[in-house]
C-alpha positions as CSV (number, residue, x, y, z in Angstrom):
1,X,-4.4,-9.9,-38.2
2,X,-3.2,-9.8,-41.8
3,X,-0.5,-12.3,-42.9
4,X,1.3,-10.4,-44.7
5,X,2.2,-7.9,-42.5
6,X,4.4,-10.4,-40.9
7,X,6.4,-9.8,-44.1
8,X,6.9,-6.0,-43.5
9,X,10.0,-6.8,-40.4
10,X,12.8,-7.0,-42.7
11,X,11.7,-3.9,-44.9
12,X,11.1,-1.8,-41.4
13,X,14.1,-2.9,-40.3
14,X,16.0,-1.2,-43.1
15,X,13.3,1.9,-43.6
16,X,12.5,1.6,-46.9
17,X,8.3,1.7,-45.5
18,X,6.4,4.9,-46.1
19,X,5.1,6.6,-43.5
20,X,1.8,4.9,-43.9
21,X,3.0,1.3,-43.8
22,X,5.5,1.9,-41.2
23,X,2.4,3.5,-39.0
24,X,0.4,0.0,-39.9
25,X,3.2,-1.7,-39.1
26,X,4.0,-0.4,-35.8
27,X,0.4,-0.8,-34.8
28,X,0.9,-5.0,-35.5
29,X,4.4,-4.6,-33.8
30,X,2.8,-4.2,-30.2
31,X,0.4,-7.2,-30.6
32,X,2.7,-9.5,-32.3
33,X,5.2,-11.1,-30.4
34,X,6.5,-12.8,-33.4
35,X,7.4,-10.0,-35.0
36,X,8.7,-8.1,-32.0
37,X,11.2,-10.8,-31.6
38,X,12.1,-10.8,-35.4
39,X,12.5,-6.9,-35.4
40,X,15.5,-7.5,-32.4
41,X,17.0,-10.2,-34.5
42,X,17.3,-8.0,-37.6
43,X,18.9,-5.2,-36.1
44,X,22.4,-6.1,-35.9
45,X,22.1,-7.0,-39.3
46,X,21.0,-3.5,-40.2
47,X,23.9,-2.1,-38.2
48,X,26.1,-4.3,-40.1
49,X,24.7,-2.5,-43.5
50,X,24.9,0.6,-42.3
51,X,28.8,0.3,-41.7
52,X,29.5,-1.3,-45.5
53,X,31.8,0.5,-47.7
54,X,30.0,1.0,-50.5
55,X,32.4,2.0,-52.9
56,X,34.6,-1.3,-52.1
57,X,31.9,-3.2,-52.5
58,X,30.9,-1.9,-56.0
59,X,34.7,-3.0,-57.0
60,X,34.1,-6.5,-56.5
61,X,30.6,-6.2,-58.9
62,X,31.3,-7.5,-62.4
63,X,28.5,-4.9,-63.4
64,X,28.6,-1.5,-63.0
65,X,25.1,-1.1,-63.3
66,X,24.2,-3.6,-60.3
67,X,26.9,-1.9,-58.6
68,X,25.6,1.8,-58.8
69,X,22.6,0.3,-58.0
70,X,24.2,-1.4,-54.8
71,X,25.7,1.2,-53.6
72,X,22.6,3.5,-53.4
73,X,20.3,0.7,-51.9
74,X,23.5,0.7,-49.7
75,X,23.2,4.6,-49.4
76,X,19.6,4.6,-48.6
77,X,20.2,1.8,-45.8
78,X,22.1,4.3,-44.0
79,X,20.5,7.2,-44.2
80,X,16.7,5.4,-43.8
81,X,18.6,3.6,-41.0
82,X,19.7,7.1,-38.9
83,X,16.0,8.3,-39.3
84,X,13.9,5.4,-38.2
85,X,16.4,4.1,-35.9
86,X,14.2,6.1,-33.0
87,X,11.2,5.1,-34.1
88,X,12.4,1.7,-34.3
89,X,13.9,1.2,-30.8
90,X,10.7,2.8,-29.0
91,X,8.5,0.5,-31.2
92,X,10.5,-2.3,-29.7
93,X,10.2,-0.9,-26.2
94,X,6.8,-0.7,-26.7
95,X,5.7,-4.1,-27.8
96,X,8.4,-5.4,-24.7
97,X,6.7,-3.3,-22.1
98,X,3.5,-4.9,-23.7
99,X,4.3,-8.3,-23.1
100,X,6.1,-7.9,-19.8
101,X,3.3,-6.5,-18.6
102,X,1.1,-9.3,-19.7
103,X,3.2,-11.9,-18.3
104,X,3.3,-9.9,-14.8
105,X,-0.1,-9.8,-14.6
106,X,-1.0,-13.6,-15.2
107,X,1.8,-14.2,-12.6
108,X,-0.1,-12.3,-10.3
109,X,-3.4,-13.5,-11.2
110,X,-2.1,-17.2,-10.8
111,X,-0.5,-16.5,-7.7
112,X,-3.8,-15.1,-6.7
113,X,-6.0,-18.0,-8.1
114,X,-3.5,-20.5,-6.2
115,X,-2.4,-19.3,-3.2
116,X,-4.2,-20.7,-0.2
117,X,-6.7,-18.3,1.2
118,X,-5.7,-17.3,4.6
119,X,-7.8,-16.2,7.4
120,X,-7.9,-12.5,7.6
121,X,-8.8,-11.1,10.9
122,X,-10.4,-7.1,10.7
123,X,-7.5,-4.4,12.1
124,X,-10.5,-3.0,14.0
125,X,-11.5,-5.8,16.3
126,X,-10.5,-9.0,16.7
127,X,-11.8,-11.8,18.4
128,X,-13.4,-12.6,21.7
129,X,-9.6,-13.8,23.0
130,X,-7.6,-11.4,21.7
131,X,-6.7,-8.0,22.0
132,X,-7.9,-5.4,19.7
133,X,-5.1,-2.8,18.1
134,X,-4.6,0.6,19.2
135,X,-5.2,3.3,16.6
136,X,-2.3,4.4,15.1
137,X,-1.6,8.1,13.8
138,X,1.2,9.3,11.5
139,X,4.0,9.7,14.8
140,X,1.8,6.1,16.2
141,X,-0.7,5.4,19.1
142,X,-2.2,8.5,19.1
143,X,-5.9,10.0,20.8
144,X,-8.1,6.7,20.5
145,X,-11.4,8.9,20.1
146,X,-13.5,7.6,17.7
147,X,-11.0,4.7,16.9
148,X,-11.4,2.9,20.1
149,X,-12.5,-0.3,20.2
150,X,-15.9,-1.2,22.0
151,X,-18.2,0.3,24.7
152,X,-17.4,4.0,24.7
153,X,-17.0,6.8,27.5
154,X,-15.9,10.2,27.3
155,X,-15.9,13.2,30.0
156,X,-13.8,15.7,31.5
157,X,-13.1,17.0,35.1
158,X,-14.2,20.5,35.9
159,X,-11.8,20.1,38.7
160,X,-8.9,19.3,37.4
161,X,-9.3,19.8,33.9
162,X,-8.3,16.1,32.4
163,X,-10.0,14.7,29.9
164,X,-10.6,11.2,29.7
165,X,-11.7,8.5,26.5
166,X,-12.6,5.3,27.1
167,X,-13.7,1.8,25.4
168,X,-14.7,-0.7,27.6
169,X,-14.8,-4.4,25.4
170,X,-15.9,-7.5,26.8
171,X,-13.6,-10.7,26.1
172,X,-14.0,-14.6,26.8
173,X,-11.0,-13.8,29.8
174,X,-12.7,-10.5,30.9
175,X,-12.5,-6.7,29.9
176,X,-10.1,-4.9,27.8
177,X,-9.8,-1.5,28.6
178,X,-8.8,1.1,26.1
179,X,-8.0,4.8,26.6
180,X,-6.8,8.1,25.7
181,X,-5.9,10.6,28.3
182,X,-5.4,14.4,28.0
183,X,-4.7,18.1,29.5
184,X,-2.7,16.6,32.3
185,X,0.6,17.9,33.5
186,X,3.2,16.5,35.0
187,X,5.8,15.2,36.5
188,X,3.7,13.4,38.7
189,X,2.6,9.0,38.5
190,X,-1.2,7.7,37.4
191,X,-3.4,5.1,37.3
192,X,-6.2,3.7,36.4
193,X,-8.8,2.1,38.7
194,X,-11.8,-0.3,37.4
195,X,-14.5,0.5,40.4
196,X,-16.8,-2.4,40.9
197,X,-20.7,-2.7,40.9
198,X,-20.1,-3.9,44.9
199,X,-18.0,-1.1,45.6
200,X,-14.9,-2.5,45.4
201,X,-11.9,-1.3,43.2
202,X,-9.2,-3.0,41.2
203,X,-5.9,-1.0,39.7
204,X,-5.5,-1.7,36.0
205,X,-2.4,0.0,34.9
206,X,-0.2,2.9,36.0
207,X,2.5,5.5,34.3
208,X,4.2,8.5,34.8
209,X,3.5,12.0,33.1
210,X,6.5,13.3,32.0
211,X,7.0,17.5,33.0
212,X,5.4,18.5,29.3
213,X,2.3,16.5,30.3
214,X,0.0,14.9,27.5
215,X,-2.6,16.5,25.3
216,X,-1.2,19.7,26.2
217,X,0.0,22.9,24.3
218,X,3.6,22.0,25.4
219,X,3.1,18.3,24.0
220,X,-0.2,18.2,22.2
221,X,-0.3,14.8,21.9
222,X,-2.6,12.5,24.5
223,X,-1.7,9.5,26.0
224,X,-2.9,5.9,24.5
225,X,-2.6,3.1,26.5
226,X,-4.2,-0.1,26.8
227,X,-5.2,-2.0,30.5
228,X,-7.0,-5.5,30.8
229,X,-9.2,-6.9,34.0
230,X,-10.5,-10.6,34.7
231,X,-13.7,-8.2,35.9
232,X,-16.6,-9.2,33.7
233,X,-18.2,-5.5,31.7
234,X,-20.8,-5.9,33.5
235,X,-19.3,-5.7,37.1
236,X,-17.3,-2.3,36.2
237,X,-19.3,0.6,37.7
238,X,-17.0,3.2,36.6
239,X,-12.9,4.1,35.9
240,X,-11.0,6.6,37.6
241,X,-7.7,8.4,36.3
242,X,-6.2,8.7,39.7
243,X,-2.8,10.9,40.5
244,X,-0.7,9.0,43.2
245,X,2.1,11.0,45.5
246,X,5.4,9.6,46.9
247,X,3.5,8.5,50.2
248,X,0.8,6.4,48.4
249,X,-2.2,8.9,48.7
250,X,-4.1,8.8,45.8
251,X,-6.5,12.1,44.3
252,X,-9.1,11.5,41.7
253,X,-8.0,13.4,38.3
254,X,-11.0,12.1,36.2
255,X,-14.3,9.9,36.7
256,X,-15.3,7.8,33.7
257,X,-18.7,7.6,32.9
């Protein structure tokens, strides 16, 4: 950086720089704080000048030479001043934008460097004792498919035509039990049934299905929901959507696997 262009703020200020060494100068304006701050400070003395009467002024000279030669400088102030003032202000804004932007971005950094590091725990799965998160989509829990978490099952009844998705996950307190359910009308109640490995059955979770249905061209979008069982994975055989009437009786909607 050249010392002397730290000489160049008052003589900006007023516009009496060429093109050339106002261009240089501007250049060391955004990379000098120093001089940023001296450009503000001469500005309301500039707007001071530019409001001088000239010609009352020039009274009060003893020599009407310096005077004429007061009042032009005087002249030139205020017509330099109306010209550059632009280019002056946006310099200013620059080299401020400059430097705020530097001191944002060590605040960040240093709040970075010395914040404690917390545990972070993946949005996809979490731990063994914990559930994981349903997928979300833009309107919320939407179709799990490929989003669900764990061991996964898919199928269809030929029957009935609901379609099923499912992620079986195994946890230190047993097996959640994700899934997606679609093309199923309503207004009728379901659940769902964990079938063991010995034959016997467990109900996980039931809901109603609303007279639109889910996954369906009158509500397209499926049903998410989320069930958990003490049963260990490995003693699940299968899951079954079931469709349950006023009197109890259950009828099989969909068989996953």
């Amino acid at each position: 950086m050249m010392q002397d262009q730290h000489f160049d703020v008052a003589a900006y200020a007023l516009g009496v720089l060429d093109e050339r060494d106002a261009a240089r100068f501007e250049d060391h304006l955004i990379d000098c704080p120093t001089c940023a701050v001296e450009l503000e400070s001469f500005l309301p003395v500039v707007d001071v000048l530019s409001e001088v009467d000239a010609d009352a002024l020039v009274a009060t000279e003893q020599s009407r030479r310096d005077g004429l030669v007061l009042k032009q400088m005087i002249g030139e102030v205020r017509h330099e001043r109306r010209r550059a003032n632009s280019r002056r202000l946006y310099s200013l804004a620059a080299a401020v934008v400059v430097f705020a932007m530097l001191s944002i971005g060590a605040l960040f950094a240093g709040a970075k460097w010395f914040a404690p590091q917390q545990p972070t725990t993946p949005v996809a799965q979490r731990g063994p004792s914990q559930l994981d998160p349903l997928p979300l989509t833009d309107d919320g829990p939407g179709i799990g498919g490929p989003d669900l978490t764990g061991e996964r099952f898919g199928g269809s009844d030929p029957r009935s035509g609901v379609r099923a998705d499912v992620a079986l996950e195994k946890k230190d307190w047993g097996t959640q039990v994700s899934f997606a359910v679609s093309n199923i009308k309503g207004p009728r109640t379901c659940r769902l049934v964990a079938v063991r490995t010995d034959g016997g059955s467990e109900v996980l979770t039931t809901w109603t299905v609303p007279e639109k249905g889910w996954g369906t061209a009158e509500n397209p979008k499926p049903l998410l929901l989320q069930a958990v069982t003490a049963l260990p994975r490995d003693d699940i055989a299968h899951l079954q959507v079931q469709s349950v009437d006023d009197k109890g009786a259950a009828e099989t909607l969909v068989r996953v696997p």
